[in-house]
LUMVOKOL-495776 format. One line per 10 residues: number of its first residue (from 1); their letters; for each residue x, y, z of N, C-alpha, C. Coordinates in nm, 3 decimals, padded with zeros to 5 digits. Layout:
REM LUMVOKOL-495776
NUM) a) X,Y,Z,X,Y,Z,X,Y,Z  ...
REM end
This chain:
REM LUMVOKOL-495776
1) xxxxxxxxxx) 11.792,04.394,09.207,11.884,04.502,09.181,11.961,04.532,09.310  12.081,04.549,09.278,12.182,04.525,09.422,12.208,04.755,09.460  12.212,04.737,09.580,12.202,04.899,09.658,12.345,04.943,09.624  12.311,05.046,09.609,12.459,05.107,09.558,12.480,05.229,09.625  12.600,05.233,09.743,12.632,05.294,09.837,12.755,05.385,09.802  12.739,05.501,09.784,12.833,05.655,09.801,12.960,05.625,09.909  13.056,05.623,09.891,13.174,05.675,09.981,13.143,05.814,10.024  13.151,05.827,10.159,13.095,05.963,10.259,13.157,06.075,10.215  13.345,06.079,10.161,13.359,06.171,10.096,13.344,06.230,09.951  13.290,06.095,09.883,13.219,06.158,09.694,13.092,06.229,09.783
11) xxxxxxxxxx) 13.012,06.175,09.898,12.874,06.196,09.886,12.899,06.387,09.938  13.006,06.387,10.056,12.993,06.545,10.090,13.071,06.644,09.945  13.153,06.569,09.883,13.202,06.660,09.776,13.066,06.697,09.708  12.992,06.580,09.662,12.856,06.609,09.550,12.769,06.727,09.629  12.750,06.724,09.802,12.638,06.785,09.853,12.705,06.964,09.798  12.846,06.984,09.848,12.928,07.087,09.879,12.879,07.155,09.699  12.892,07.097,09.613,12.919,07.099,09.459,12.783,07.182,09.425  12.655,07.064,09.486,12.527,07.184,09.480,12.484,07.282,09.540  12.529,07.304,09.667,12.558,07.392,09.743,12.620,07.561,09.666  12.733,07.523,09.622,12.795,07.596,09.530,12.771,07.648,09.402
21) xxxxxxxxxx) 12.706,07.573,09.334,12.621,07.614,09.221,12.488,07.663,09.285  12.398,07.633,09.338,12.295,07.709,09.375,12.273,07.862,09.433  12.477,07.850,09.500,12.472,07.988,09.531,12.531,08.080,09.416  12.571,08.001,09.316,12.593,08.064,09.180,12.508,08.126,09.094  12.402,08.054,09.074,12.278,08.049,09.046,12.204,08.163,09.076  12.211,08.181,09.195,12.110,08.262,09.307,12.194,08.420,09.283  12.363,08.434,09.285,12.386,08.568,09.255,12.372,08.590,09.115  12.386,08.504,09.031,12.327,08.557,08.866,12.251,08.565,08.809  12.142,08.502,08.853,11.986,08.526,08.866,11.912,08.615,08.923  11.948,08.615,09.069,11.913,08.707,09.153,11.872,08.862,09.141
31) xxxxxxxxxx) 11.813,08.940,09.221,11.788,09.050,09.228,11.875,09.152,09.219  11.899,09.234,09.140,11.990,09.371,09.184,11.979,09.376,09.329  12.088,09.422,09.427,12.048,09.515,09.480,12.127,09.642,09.494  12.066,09.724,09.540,12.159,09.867,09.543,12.252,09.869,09.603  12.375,09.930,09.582,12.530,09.948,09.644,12.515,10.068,09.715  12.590,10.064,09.833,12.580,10.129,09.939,12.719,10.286,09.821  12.703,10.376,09.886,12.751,10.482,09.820,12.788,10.597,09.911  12.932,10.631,09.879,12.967,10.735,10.000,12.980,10.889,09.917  12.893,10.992,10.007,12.944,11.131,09.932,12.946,11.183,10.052  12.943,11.334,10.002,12.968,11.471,10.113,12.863,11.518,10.155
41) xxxxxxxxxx) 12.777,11.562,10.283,12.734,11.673,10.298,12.702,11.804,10.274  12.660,11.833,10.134,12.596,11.950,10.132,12.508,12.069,10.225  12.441,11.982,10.248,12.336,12.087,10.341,12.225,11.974,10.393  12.214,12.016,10.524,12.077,11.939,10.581,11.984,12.021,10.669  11.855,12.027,10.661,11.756,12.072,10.687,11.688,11.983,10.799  11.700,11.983,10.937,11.632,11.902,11.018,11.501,11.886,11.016  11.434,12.047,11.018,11.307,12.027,11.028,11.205,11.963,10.908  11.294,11.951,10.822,11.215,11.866,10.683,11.285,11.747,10.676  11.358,11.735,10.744,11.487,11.600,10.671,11.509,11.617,10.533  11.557,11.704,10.492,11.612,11.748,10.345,11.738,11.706,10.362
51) xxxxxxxxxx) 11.843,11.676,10.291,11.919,11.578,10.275,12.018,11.637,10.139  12.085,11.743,10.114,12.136,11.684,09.995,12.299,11.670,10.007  12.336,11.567,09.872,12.482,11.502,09.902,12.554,11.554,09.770  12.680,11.540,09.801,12.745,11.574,09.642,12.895,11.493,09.634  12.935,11.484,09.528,13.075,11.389,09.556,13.058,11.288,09.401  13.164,11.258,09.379,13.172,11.160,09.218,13.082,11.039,09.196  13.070,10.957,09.353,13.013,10.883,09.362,12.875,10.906,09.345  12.843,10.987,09.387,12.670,11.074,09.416,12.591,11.107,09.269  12.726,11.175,09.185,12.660,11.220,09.026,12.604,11.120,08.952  12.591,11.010,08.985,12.558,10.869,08.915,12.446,10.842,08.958
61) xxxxxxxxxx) 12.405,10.865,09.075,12.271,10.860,09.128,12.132,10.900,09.048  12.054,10.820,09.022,11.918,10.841,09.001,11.883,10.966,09.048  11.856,11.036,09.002,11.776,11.166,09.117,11.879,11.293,09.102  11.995,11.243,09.085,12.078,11.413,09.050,12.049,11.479,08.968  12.120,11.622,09.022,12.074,11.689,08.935,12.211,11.731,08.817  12.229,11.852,08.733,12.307,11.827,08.634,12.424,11.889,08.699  12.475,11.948,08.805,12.604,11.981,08.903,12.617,11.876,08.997  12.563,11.745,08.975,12.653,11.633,09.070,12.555,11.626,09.208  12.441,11.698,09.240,12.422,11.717,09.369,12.262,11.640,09.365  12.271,11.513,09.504,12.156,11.467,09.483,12.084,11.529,09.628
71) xxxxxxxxxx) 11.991,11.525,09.614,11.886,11.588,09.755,11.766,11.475,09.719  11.745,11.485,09.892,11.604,11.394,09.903,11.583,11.389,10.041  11.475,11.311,10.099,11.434,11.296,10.218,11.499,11.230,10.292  11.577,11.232,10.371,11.661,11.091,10.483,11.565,11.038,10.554  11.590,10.917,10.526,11.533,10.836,10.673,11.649,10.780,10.731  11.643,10.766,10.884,11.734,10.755,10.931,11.747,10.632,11.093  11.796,10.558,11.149,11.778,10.494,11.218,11.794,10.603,11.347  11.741,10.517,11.460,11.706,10.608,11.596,11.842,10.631,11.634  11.980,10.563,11.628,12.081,10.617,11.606,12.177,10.684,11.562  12.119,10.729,11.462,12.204,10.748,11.351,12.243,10.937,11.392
81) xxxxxxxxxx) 12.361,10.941,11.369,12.434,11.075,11.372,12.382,11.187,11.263  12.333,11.355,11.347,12.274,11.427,11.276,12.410,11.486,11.136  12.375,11.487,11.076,12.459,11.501,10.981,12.477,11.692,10.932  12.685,11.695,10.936,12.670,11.777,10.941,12.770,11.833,10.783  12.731,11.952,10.716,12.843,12.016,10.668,12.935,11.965,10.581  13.007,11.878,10.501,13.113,11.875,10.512,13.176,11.712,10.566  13.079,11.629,10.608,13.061,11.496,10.676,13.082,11.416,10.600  13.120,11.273,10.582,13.126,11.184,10.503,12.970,11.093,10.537  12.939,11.053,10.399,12.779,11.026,10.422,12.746,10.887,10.320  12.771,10.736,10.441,12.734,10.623,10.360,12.579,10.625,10.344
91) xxxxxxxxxx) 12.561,10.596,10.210,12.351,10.570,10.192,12.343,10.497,10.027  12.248,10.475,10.078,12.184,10.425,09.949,12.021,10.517,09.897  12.032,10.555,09.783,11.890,10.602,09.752,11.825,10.533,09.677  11.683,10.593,09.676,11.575,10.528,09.618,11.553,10.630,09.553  11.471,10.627,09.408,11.385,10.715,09.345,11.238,10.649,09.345  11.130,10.735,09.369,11.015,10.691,09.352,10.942,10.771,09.243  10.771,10.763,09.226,10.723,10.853,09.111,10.692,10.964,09.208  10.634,10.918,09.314,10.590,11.042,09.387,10.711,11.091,09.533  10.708,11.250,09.527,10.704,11.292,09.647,10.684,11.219,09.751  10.763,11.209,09.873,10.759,11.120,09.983,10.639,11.219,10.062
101) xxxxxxxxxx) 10.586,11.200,10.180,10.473,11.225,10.230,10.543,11.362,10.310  10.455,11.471,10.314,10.501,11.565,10.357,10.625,11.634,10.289  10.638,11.618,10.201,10.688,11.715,10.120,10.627,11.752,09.997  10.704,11.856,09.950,10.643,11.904,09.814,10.746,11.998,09.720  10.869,12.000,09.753,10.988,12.042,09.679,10.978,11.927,09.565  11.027,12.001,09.473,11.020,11.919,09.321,11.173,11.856,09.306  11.290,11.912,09.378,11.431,11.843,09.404,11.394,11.688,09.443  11.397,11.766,09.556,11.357,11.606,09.670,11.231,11.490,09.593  11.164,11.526,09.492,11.016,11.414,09.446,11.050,11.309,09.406  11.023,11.213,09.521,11.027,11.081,09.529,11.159,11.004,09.555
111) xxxxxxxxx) 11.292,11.123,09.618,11.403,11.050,09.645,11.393,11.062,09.804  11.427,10.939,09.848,11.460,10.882,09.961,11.610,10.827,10.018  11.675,10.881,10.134,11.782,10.868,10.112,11.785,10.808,10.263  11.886,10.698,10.259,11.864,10.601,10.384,12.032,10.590,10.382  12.081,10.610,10.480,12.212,10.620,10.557,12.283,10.657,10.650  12.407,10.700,10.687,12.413,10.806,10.798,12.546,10.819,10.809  12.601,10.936,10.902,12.738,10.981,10.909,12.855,10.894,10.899  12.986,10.866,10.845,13.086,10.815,10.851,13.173,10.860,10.898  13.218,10.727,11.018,13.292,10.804,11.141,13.402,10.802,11.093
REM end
């Protein structure tokens, strides 16, 4: 049986081709993940990290309540700007079943809110 040799550019078109479908594959298959989401500053509470946001984008959120306004715990990177008032506020939330640790407001139970000021 005689070897049968690819021209270098069919062989990189074919590699490029699965390449491309696999990454096809991989976003339609793949995992949700959550979209980053910008609202307003409502009110923040340092000494609890209470957190709540409000804005069109926000009322869609898991965890709101029935006036558009979501509250929850921030976590926040060691940089991240204290948030004030009135601020523009990129994050993404989480809902969980339980209350995050150290709290016990029934608003905030089990939302986690990870983001920070928009400059």
């Amino acid at each position: 049986m005689p070897n049968v040799n690819l021209p270098l550019p069919l062989f990189v078109a074919i590699g490029g081709f699965c390449l491309l479908a696999g990454f096809l594959v991989g976003v339609v298959a793949g995992p949700d993940t959550p979209d980053s989401t910008t609202g307003v500053v409502a009110s923040y509470d340092s000494d609890s990290a209470r957190l709540c946001l409000t804005g069109d984008a926000v009322a869609d959120q898991d965890g709101a309540d029935d006036e558009g306004v979501l509250c929850g715990v921030w976590r926040r990177s060691l940089r991240a700007s204290v948030p004030q008032v009135g601020d523009d506020f990129r994050f993404v939330s989480v809902r969980g079943a339980e209350p995050p640790e150290g709290t016990s407001d029934e608003r905030v139970a089990g939302v986690l809110i990870y983001g920070d000021v928009v400059d």
